[in-house]
C-alpha positions as CSV (number, residue, x, y, z in Angstrom):
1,X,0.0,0.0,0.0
2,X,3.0,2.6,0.9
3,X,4.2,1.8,-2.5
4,X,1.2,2.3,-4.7
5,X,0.6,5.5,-2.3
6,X,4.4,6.6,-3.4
7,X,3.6,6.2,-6.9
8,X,1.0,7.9,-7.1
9,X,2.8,11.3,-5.2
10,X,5.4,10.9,-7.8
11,X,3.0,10.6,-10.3
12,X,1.2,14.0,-9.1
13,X,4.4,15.6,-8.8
14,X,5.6,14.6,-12.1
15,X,2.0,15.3,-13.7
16,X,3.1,17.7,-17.1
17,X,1.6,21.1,-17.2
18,X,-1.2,21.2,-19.5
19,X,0.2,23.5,-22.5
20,X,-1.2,26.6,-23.0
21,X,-2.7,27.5,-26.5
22,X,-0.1,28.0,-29.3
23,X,-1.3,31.6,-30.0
24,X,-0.5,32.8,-26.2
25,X,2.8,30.9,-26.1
26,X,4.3,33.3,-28.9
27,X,4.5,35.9,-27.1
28,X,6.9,36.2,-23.8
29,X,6.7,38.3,-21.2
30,X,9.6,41.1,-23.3
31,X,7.3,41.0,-25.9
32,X,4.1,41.9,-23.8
33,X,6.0,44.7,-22.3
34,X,7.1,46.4,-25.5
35,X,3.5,45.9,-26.9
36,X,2.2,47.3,-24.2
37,X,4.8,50.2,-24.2
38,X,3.7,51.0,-27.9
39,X,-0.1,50.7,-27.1
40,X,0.5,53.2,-24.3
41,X,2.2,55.4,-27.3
42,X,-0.6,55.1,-30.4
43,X,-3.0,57.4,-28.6
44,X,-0.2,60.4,-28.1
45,X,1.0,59.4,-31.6
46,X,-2.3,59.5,-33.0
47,X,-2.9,63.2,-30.6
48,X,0.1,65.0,-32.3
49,X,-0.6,64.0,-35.9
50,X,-3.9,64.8,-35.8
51,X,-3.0,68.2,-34.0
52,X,-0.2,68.9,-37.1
53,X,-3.0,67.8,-39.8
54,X,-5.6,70.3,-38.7
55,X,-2.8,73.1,-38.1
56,X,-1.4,71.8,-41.5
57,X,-5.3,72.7,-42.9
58,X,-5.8,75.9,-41.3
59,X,-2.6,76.8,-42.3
60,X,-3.7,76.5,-46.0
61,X,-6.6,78.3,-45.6
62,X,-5.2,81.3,-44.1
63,X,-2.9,81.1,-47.1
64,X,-5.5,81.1,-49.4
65,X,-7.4,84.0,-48.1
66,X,-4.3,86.2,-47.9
67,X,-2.8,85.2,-51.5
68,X,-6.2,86.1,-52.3
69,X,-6.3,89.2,-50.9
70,X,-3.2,90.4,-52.1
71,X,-3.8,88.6,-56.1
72,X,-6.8,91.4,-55.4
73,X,-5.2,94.7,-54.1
74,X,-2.2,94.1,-57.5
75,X,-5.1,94.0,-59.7
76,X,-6.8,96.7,-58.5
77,X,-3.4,98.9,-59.0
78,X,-2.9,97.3,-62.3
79,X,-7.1,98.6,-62.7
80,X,-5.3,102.5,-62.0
81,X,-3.0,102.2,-64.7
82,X,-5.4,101.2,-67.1
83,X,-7.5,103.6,-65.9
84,X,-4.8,106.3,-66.2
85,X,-4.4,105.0,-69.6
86,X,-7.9,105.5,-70.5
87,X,-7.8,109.2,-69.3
88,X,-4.5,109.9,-71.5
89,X,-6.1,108.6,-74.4
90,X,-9.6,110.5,-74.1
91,X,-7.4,113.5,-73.7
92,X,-5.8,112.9,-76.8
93,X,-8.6,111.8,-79.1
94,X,-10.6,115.0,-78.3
95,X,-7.4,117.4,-79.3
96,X,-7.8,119.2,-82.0
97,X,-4.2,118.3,-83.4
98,X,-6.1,114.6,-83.9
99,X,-9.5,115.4,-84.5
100,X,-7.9,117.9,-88.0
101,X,-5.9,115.3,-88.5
102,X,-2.8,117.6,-88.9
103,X,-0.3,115.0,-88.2
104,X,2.7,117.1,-88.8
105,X,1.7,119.1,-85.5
106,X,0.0,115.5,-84.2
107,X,3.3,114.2,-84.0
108,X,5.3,117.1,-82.6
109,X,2.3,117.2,-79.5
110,X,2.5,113.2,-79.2
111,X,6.1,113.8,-78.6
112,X,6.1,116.3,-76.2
113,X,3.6,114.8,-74.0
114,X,5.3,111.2,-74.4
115,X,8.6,112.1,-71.9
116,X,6.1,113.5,-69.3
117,X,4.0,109.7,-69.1
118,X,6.2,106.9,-67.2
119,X,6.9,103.9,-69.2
120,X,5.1,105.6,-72.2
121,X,6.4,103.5,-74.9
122,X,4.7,105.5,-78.1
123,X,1.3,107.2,-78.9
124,X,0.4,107.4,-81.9
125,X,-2.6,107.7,-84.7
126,X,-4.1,105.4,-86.9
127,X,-6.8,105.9,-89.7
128,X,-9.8,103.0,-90.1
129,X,-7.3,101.1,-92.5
130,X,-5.0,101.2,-89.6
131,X,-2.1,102.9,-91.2
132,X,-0.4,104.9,-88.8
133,X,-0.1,108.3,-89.5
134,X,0.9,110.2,-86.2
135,X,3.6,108.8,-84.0
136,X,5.1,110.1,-81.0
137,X,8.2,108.3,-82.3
138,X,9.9,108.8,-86.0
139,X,9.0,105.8,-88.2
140,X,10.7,105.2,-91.3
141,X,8.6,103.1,-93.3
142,X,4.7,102.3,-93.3
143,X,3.4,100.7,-90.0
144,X,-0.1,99.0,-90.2
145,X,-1.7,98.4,-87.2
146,X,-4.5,96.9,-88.1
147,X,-4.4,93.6,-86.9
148,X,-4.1,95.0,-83.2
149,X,-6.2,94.0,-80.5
150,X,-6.7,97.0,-79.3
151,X,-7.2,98.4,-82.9
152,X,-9.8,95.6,-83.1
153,X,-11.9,96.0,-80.0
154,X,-12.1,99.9,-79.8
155,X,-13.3,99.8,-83.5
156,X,-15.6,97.1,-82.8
157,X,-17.5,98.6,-79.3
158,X,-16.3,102.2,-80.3
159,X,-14.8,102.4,-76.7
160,X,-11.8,102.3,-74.9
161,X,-10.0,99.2,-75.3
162,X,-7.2,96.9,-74.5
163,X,-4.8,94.7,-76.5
164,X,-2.5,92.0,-75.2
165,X,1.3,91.9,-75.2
166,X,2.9,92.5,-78.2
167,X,6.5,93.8,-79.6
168,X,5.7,97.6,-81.4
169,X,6.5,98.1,-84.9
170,X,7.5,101.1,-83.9
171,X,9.5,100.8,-80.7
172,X,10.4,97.4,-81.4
173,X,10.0,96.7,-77.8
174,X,7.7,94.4,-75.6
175,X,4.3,96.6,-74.3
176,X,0.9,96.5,-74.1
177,X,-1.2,99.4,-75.8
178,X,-4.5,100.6,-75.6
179,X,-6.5,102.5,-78.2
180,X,-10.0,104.5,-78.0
181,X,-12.1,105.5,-81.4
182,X,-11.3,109.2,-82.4
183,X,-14.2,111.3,-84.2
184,X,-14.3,114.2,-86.3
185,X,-16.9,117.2,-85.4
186,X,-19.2,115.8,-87.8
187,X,-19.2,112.4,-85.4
188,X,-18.1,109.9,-87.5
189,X,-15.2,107.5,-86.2
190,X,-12.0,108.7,-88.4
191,X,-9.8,106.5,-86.8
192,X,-7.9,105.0,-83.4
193,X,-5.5,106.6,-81.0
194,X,-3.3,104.6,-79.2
195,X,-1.0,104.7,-76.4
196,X,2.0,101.8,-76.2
197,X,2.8,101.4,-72.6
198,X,6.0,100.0,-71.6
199,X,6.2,96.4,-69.5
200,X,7.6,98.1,-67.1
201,X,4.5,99.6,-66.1
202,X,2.6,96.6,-64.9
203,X,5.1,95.6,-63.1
204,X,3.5,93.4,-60.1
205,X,2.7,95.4,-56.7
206,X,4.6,92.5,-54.3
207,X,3.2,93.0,-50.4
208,X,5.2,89.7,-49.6
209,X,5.5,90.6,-46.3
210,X,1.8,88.8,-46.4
211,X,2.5,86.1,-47.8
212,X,4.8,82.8,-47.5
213,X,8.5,82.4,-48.6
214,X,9.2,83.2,-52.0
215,X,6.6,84.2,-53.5
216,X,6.5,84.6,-57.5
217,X,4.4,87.4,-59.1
218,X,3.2,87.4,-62.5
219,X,0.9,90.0,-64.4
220,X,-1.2,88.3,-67.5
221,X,-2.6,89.5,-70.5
222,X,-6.7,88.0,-71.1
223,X,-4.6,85.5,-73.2
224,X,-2.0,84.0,-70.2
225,X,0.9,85.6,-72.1
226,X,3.1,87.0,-69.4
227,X,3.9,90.8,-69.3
228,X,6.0,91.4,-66.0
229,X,7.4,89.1,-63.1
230,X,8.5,89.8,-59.6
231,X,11.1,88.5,-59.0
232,X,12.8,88.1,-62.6
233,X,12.0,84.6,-64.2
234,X,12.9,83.4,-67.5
235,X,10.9,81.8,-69.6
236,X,7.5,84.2,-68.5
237,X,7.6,87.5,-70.1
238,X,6.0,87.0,-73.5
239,X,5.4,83.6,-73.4
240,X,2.1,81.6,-72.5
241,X,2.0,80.7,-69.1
242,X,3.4,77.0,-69.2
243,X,0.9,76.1,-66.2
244,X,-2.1,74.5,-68.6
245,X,-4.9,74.4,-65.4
246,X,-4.3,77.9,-64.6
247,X,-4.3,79.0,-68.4
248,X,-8.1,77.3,-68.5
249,X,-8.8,78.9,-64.9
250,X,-8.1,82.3,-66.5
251,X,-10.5,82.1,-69.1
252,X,-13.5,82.4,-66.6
253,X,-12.7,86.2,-66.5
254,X,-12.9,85.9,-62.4
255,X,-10.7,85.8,-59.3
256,X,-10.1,82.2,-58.0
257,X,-7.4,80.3,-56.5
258,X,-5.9,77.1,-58.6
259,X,-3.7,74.3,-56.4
260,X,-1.6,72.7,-58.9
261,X,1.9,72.1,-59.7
262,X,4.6,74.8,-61.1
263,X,6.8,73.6,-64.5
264,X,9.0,72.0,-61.9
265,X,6.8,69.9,-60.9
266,X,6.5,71.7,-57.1
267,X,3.1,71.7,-55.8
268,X,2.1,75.3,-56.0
269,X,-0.9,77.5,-55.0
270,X,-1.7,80.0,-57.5
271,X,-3.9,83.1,-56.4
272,X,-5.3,85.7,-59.3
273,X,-7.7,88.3,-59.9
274,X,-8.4,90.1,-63.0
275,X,-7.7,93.8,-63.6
276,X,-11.2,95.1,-65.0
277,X,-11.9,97.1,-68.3
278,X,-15.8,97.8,-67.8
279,X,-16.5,94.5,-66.5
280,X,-14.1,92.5,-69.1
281,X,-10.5,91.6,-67.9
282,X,-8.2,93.3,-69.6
283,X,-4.9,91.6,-67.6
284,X,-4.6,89.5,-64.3
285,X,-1.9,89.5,-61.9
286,X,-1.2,85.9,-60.5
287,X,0.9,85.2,-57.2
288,X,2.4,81.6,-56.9
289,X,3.0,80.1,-53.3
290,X,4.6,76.9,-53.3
291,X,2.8,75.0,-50.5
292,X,6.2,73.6,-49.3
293,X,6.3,77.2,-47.8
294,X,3.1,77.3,-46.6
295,X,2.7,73.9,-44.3
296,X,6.9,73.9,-44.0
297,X,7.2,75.1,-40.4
298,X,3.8,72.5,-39.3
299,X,5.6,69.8,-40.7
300,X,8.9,70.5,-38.9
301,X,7.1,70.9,-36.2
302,X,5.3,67.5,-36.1
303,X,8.6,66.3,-37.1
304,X,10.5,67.4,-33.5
305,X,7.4,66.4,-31.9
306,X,7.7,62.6,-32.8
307,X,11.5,62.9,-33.0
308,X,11.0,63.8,-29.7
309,X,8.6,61.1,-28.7
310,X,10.5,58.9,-30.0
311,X,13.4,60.1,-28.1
312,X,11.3,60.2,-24.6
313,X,10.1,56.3,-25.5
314,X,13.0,55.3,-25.9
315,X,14.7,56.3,-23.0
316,X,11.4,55.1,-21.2
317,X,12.1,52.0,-22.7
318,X,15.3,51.4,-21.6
319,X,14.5,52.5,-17.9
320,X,11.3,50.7,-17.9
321,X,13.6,47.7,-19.1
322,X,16.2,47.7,-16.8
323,X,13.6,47.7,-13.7
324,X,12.0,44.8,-15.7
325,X,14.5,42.8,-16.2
326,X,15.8,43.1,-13.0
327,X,12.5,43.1,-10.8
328,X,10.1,40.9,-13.1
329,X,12.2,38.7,-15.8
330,X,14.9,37.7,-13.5
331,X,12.6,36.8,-10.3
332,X,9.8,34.7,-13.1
333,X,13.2,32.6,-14.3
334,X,13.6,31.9,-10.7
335,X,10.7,30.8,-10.3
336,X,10.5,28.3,-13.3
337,X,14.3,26.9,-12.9
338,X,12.7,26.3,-9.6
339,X,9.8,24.7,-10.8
340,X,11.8,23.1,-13.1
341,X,14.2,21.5,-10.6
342,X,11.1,20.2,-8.0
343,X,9.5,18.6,-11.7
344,X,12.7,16.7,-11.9
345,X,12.6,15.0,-8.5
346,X,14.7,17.4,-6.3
347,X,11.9,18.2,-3.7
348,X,14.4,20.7,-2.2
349,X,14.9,23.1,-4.9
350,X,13.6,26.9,-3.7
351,X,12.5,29.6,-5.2
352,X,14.3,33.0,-3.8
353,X,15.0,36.4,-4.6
354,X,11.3,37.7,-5.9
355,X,12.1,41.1,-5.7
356,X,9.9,44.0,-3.9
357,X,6.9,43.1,-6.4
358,X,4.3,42.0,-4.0
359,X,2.6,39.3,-6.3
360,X,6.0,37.7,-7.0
361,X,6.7,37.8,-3.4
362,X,3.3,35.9,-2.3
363,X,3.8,33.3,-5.6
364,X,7.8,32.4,-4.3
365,X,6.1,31.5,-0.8
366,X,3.3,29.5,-2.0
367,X,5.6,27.8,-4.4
368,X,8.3,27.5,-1.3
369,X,5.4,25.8,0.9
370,X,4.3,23.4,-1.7
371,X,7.9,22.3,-2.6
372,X,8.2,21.6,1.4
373,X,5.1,19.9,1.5
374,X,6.4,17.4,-1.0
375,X,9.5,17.2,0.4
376,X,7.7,16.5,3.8
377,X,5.6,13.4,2.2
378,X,8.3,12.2,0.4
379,X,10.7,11.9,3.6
380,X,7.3,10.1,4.9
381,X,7.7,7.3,2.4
């Protein structure tokens, strides 16, 4: 009987551990704590980004109203000079140098008044054939003007009007002229004066204080052909702007904002607003923002904010770790060589050292108790 009753304690002693479910066995007690280290971090993580991402969208809306607003306040000076323009020329037309068509004292009076205008390229006189027959400056040969826009238009609504850029036959220069219908007394339209105006003069207005880094400002034509940058870029004066979206965003004759990318290939905001010639656009001034610029300083900062994160977890980590290892990890391999050691037959194996964790502490002394209460029955057999 003191046999069978000896088996059977061996037996119980010797009993294997039912094993715990492949899925939780992956996964050791280092591994917990880093997970758990990380899951602690996702909801600051997720906090800062979404903090950047909504200053990174405000950010872009301020942008937009103030590129806007500044797109606005250029065309409304670009509006004064055509405006001046307009005055210049009703002056002219209603002269009685023009109206006689004496063009030998036309072009001595064109002259004098032409220093006296800034960036007054020419002004000049042509009949309804467009032949020019008063200039401000000497011409050689015959200049025909009739193909002008400007020519065109104030025939055609016998009003002021505006051309586009073009290179005078005359000055031989880049400009942009304007023209208004001239009548004799009788009433009858005997022509156009014009008045050539340097490109110079519609040079942007730049308030970049406003505005993010580096802007680019660019006045228009109604066709996209651009007549004046700030700063200097080549490639823009007198050529089509190379930007196809904002070409087709121009036609609509209207302010708007277009977010697109530059001939680089840079992501770019474009702001513009038409300068207005009785409710037409005669020109449009265009101010480029490369977004870079505008959400640059959010993305730096969300980019110390996790480098910094990063940097705090990690020291965290390797604190955390060290009082791990040495208070959790160390005392648990106790335990098992322990456990290990009473498994194998030696009933007076011990489990020491658990450490100030409390839990650890009670496990080491139930362990310690049942270890001596086997090593108590076997010494009974």
């Amino acid at each position: 009987v003191k046999q069978r009753e000896a088996r059977a304690i061996r037996a119980r002693t010797q009993t294997t551990i039912p094993l715990m479910p492949l899925a939780a066995r992956k996964l050791s007690l280092r591994t917990w704590f880093f997970v758990l280290v990380l899951t602690a971090m996702l909801p600051i993580v997720a906090i800062i980004v979404w903090s950047a991402l909504n200053a990174r969208e405000q950010r872009i809306h301020n942008a937009y109203a103030v590129v806007q607003s500044v797109a606005r306040v250029s065309a409304l000076a670009q509006q004064r000079q055509i405006e001046s323009a307009r005055l210049l020329l009703v002056g002219l037309a209603n002269s009685s140098e023009v109206r006689r068509r004496d063009f030998a004292r036309c072009a001595r009076y064109f002259a004098a008044i032409r220093p006296a205008v800034m960036h007054l390229a020419n002004l000049g006189f042509a009949d309804l054939q467009g032949r020019l027959l008063c200039s401000a400056l000497p011409v050689t040969s015959a200049v025909n003007v009739a193909d002008r826009g400007y020519f065109v238009r104030a025939l055609e609504h016998g009003d002021f009007a505006a051309g586009g850029y073009q290179v005078g036959r005359a000055t031989h220069v880049g400009s942009v002229a304007f023209g208004v219908p001239v009548k004799d007394a009788a009433g009858r339209v005997i022509g156009v004066a014009f008045a050539a105006f340097e490109l110079a003069a519609f040079a942007p207005f730049p308030d970049a204080a406003r505005l993010p880094a580096h802007p680019q400002f660019l006045t228009v034509d109604r066709d996209g052909v651009g007549l004046a940058t700030a700063p200097p870029a080549a490639g823009l004066v007198g050529q089509r702007i190379p930007v196809a979206q904002l070409r087709a965003a121009l036609r609509a004759g209207r302010a708007g904002i277009v977010d697109t990318r530059d001939p680089r290939g840079t992501p770019t905001m474009y702001a513009f607003a038409p300068a207005q010639l009785d409710g037409d656009a005669a020109m449009y001034v265009v101010i480029g923002v490369s977004k870079a610029s505008v959400v640059g300083p959010v993305d730096r900062t969300l980019a110390r904010s996790l480098s910094m994160l990063l940097a705090a977890a990690l020291a965290f980590c390797g604190l955390a770790w060290a009082g791990y290892r040495r208070w959790v990890v160390r005392p648990v391999d106790r335990l098992i060589a322990a456990a290990d050691a009473v498994a194998a037959g030696e009933l007076s194996a011990r489990a020491s050292q658990a450490g100030p964790v409390a839990e650890y502490v009670r496990m080491q002394e139930r362990f310690n108790h049942m270890a001596e209460t086997l090593e108590a029955r076997e010494r009974l057999l």
